[in-house]
Every structure is written in structure tokens, then in C-alpha cells.
C-alpha positions in Angstrom: -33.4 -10.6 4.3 -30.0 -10.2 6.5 -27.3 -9.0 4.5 -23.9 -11.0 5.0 -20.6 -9.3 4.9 -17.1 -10.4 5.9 -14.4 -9.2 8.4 -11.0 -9.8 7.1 -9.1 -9.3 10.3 -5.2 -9.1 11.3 -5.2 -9.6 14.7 -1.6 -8.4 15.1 -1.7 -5.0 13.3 -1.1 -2.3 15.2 0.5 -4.3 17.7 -2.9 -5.7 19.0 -5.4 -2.9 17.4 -6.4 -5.6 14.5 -8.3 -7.4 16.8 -9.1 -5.5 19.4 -11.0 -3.2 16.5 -12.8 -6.2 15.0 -15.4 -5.6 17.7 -16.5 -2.0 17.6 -16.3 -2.2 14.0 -18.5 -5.6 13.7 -21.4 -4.2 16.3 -21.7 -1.1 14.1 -22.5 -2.9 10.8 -24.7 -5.3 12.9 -26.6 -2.3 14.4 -27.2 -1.5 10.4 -28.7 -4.5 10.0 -25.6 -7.1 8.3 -25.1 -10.1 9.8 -21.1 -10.4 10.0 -18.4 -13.2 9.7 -15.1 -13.3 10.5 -11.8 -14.8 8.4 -8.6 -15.3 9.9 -5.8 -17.4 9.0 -2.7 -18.6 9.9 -0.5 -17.1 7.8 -1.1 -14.6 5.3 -1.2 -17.3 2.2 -4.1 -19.4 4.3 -5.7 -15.7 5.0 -6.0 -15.4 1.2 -7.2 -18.6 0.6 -10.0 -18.2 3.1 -10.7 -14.7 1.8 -10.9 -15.8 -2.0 -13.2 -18.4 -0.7 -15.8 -15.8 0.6 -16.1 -13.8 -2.0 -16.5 -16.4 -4.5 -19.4 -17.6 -2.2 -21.1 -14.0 -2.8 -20.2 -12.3 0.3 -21.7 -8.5 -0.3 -18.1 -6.9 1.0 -14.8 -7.7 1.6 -14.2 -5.7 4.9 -10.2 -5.4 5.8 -9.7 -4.8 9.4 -5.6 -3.9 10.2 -3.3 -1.8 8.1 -1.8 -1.3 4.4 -0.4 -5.0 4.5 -4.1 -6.3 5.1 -5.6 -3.9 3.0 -3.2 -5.4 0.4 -3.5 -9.4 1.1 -7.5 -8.6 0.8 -7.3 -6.6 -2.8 -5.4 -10.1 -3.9 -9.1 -11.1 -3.1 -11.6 -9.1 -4.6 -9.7 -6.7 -7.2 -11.3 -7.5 -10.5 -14.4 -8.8 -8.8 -18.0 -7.2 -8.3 -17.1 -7.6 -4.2 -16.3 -4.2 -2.6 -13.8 -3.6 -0.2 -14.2 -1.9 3.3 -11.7 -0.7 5.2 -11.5 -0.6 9.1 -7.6 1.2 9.1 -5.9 0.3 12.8 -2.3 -0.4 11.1 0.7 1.0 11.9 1.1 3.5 8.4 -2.6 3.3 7.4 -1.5 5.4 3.8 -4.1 3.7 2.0 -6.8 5.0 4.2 -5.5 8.5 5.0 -5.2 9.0 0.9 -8.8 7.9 0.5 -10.1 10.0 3.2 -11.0 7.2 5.5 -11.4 7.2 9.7 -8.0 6.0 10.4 -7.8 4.2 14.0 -11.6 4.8 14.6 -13.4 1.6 14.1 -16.3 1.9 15.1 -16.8 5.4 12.5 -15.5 3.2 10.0 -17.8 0.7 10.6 -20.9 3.5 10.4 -19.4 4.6 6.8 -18.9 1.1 5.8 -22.7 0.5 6.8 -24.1 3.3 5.2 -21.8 3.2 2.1 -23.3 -0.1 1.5 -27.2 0.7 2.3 -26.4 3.2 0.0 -25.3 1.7 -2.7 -22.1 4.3 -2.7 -19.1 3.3 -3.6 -15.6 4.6 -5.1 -13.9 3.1 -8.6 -10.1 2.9 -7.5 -7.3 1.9 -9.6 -4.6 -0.3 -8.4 -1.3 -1.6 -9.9 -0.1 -4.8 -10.6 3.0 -6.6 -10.4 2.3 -9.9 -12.5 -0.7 -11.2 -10.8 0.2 -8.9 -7.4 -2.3 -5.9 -7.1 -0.7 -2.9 -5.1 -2.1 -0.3 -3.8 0.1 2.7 -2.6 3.9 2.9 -3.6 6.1 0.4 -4.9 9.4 1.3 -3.8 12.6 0.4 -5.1 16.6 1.4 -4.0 17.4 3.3 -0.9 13.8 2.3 0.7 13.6 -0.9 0.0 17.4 -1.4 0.9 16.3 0.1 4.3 13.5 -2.6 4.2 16.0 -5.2 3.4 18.2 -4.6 6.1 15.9 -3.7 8.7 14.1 -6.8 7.8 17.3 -8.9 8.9 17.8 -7.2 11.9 16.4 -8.7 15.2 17.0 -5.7 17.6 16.3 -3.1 18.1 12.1 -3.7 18.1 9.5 -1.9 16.0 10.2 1.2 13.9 13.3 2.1 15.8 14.7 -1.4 14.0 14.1 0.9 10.9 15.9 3.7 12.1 19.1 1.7 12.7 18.4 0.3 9.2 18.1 3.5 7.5 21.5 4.9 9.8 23.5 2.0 8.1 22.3 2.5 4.7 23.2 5.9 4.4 26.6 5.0 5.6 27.2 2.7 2.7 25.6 5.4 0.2 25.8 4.8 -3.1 24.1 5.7 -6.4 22.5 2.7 -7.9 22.1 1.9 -12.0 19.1 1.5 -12.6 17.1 0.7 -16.3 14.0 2.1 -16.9 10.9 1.6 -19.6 8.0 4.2 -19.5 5.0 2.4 -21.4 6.1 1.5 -24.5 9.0 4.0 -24.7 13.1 3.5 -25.0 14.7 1.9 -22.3 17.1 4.7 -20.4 20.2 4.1 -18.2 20.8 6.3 -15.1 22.1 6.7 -12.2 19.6 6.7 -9.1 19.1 7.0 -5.1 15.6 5.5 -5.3 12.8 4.8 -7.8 9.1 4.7 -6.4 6.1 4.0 -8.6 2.9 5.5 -7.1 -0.2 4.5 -7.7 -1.3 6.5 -4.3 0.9 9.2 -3.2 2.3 8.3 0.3 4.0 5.1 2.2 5.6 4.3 4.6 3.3 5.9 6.9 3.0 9.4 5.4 6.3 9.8 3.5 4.2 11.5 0.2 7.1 10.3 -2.0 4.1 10.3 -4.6 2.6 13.6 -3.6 0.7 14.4 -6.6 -0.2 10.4 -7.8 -4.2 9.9 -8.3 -6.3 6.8 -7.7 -8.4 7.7 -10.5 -5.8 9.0 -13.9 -4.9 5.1 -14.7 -1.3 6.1 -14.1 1.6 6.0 -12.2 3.7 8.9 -10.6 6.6 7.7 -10.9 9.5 9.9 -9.0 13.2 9.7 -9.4 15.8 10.5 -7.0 19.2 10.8 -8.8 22.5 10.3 -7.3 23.0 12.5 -4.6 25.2 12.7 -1.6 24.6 11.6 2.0 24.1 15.2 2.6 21.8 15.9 0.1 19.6 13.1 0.9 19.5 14.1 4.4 18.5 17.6 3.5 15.5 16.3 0.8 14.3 13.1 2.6 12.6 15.4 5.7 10.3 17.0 2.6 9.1 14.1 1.9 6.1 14.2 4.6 4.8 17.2 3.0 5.6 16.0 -0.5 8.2 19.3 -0.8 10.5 17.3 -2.2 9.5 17.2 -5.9 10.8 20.7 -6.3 14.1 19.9 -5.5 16.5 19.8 -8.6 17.7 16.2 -7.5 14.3 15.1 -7.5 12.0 13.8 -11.0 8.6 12.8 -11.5 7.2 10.8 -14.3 3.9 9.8 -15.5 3.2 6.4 -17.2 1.1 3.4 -16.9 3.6 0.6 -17.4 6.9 1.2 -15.8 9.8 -1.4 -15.8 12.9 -1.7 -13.6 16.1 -3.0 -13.6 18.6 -2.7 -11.3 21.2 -5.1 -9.6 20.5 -6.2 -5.7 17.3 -4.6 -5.3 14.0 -6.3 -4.0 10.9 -4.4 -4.9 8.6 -3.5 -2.4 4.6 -2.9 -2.8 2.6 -1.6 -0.3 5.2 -2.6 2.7 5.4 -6.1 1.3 8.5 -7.8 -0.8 7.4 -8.1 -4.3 11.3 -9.9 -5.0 14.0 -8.9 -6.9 14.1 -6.4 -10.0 13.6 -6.6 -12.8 10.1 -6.1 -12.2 7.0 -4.8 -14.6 4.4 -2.8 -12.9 1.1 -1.7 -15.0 -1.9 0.2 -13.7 -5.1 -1.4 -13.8 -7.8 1.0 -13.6 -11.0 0.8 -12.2 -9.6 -2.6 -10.4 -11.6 -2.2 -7.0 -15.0 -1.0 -5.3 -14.3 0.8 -2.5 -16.7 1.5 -0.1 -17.0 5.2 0.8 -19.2 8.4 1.2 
């Protein structure tokens, strides 16, 4: 009996690599023997109605072609289900995959692992986190970061990451610390002052910033690291260490463990995964166990 999967496809990641990987990817699972469909939609929120569709028809796996922010839209679709998730990583940051040990901007490889993964019945209990009925998967970022998203989000030119750059230049000109509220679990709500706030479920965003370095997929909790109020200078001399996760040692830096974090600040949009969750005050719980994933 042919064995039906589905292709979950964003043919813009990457700038063009979602589709152009769909292929490779596709002929490697048919040369297992899976026949293969493909979902696409015109927006994200029609993407995720297709997607939900499939899987509540039986589809064996859930196979997300493009980067975190499809990896993302397609754990909307299956976490909590029997349906595994593939991932075929061609995105722009790819954190998810890299953290998981994944072929990052390999299709067809990914494709093989998928296949084989799934003749052999192997796959990998991962928790996410969840944001009212929003599963994330990697970081949800709050303060500075997000601020940077916010702006660079608003700005037309320049293009690509280098719009992000200019964002990030005009944030730290306007530097300042930012109040925050926090509940850990079931604890005392504290008061302080803060640069940032990021809750990781997965160590790294933002394409390999390991703001999260230690966070586990696997301990049904949250790393949750605090950078206090610092200066412009300060933050300029930590943020580089945050690519090899160096930063936790410095004395501006704290981490936390929980798995129910909530955050309050003024004018701050939360940000899971790359993707606006809105504004704080926002509740964030691990769910553990949530997804299959498919690996070796």
C-alpha cells in the first residue's frame, strides 16, 4: 500500500529556496516509496487551514518545507496530534533545525532522514510552548529584540537583514531599561528593571543568537534569561556572546528555569519563533511531549 505524506511548502523562504527545495526533497521520499502531496496557501491563515485539513484526514506526516516561521505555522497543525512533523530546513535562521540536529539547506538529505525516520518508525518527543492556543517552538523574545523586530518591521528600506541592522542601530540609540513584571510558575510576581526577557523552549533565534544556550527540548521547562539594565556600552560588549551562548556568565546577564512564565511590561509585542505573538502581558507554559518529530 502507498504511503501518503504531505509537503507543507513556503515558497518564499529563503528568498526562493522554499520552493525550489520542494523538489529534491519530494523525489527522495517518492524514491522510498510515499506518494507525496503538496499544501500551499495564500496566506499563512489559509496555509493553516489547509494544513489542519490534512492531518485530520490521516496524512502519515506533516512535512514543513522553508524555515522557523513554517516550521511554526505547521506545529499550529499537528502539535497535540498522533501526526509527525518533518522538516525540510531552507529558511533564512533555520534555529529549529540546527538545535535538533537536522540537514539544514540540504533537501534532498532531509528528505532521505525523513524517509527513513518514518520506515523506521523513529521518531523524537519534543516539547513546545504555548502562548494561549499558539505553540512555539524556539525563543519567545520580549524587550530590546522584539523592539528591534517592531521597528524593523515598519521600515521599508533598506531590504532584508540589513533592514534589521538599521533597526537594531536606532534602538540602541534610544536605550532604555524597561519594567518589566514577572511570575515564575506559581511563584510571587517580581518587579525589575530589564534590557530583554527571552523564554526558551530551544536555545537559539534569530538565526544562531543562543540567547537560550543551555534550554532543552526534552526537561518540560523554559530557560528563561534576563538581561538587566545595562548601558549602550555594555550591551554592545555582551550582545556579540550571544552566538556562542558566552553571555550567561556575564554579571548583567540571569537565567531562570520554570514552566509557566508571565510578562508584563508596557509597549512591548512578544515575539515567538520570529512571529508577533501581540502585546504583553502574555502567559507562556511548556507543553511537553507536544510533537513527533521525525528523526534518526
Amino acid at each position: 500500500m502507498t504511503r501518503q505524506i504531505t509537503l507543507f511548502v513556503n515558497p518564499t523562504a529563503g528568498r526562493g529556496r522554499g520552493s525550489r527545495a520542494a523538489a529534491p526533497a519530494a523525489d527522495a521520499l517518492r524514491a522510498a516509496g510515499f506518494s507525496v502531496r503538496t499544501v500551499l496557501g495564500v496566506d499563512a491563515p489559509d496555509a493553516l487551514v489547509r494544513a489542519r485539513a490534512v492531518v485530520a484526514e490521516g496524512t502519515e506526516a506533516l512535512i514543513a518545507v522553508g524555515g522557523d516561521g513554517m516550521v511554526s505555522l505547521a506545529l499550529q497543525a499537528v502539535a497535540g496530534t498522533d501526526t509527525p512533523l518533518g522538516v525540510v530546513a531552507v529558511g533564512t535562521g533555520n534555529d529549529f533545525a540546527r538545535a535538533q540536529g537536522l540537514p539544514v539547506r540540504a533537501p534532498a538529505a532531509a528528505g532521505r532522514l525523513i524517509a527513513s525516520a518514518l520506515l523506521r518508525g523513529e521518531s523524537r518527543l519534543v516539547d513546545l510552548g504555548r502562548v494561549g492556543e499558539r505553540y512555539f517552538a524556539t525563543v519567545l523574545a520580549s524587550g530590546f529584540d522584539s523592539r528591534v523586530n517592531d521597528r524593523g518591521n515598519r521600515i521599508r528600506l533598506p531590504v532584508g537583514r540589513f533592514r534589521y541592522d538599521c533597526a537594531m542601530l536606532a534602538e540602541l540609540a534610544t536605550l532604555r531599561p524597561i519594567p518589566y513584571r514577572i511570575r515564575l510558575d506559581d511563584g510571587p510576581e517580581e518587579e525589575l528593571e530589564a534590557t530583554l526577557v527571552a523564554v526558551g523552549n530551544g536555545p537559539s533565534y534569530g538565526g544562531g543568537m543562543r540567547m537560550c544556550a543551555e534550554a532543552r527540548f526534552d526537561d518540560g521547562l523554559f530557560d528563561i534569561t534576563v538581561v538587566g539594565k545595562c548601558s549602550r556600552a555594555t550591551l554592545l560588549r555582551v550582545f556579540p556572546r550571544v552566538y556562542g551562548g558566552r553571555h550567561l556568565s556575564h554579571p548583567v546577564v540571569a537565567v531562570h528555569r520554570a514552566a509557566k512564565v508571565t510578562l508584563s511590561a508596557p509597549e512591548v509585542t512578544g515575539y515567538a519563533d520570529g512571529e508577533p505573538l501581540g502585546p504583553l502581558p502574555l502567559t507562556a507554559e511548556t507543553v511537553p511531549g507536544a510533537v513527533r518529530l521525525l528523526a534518526v
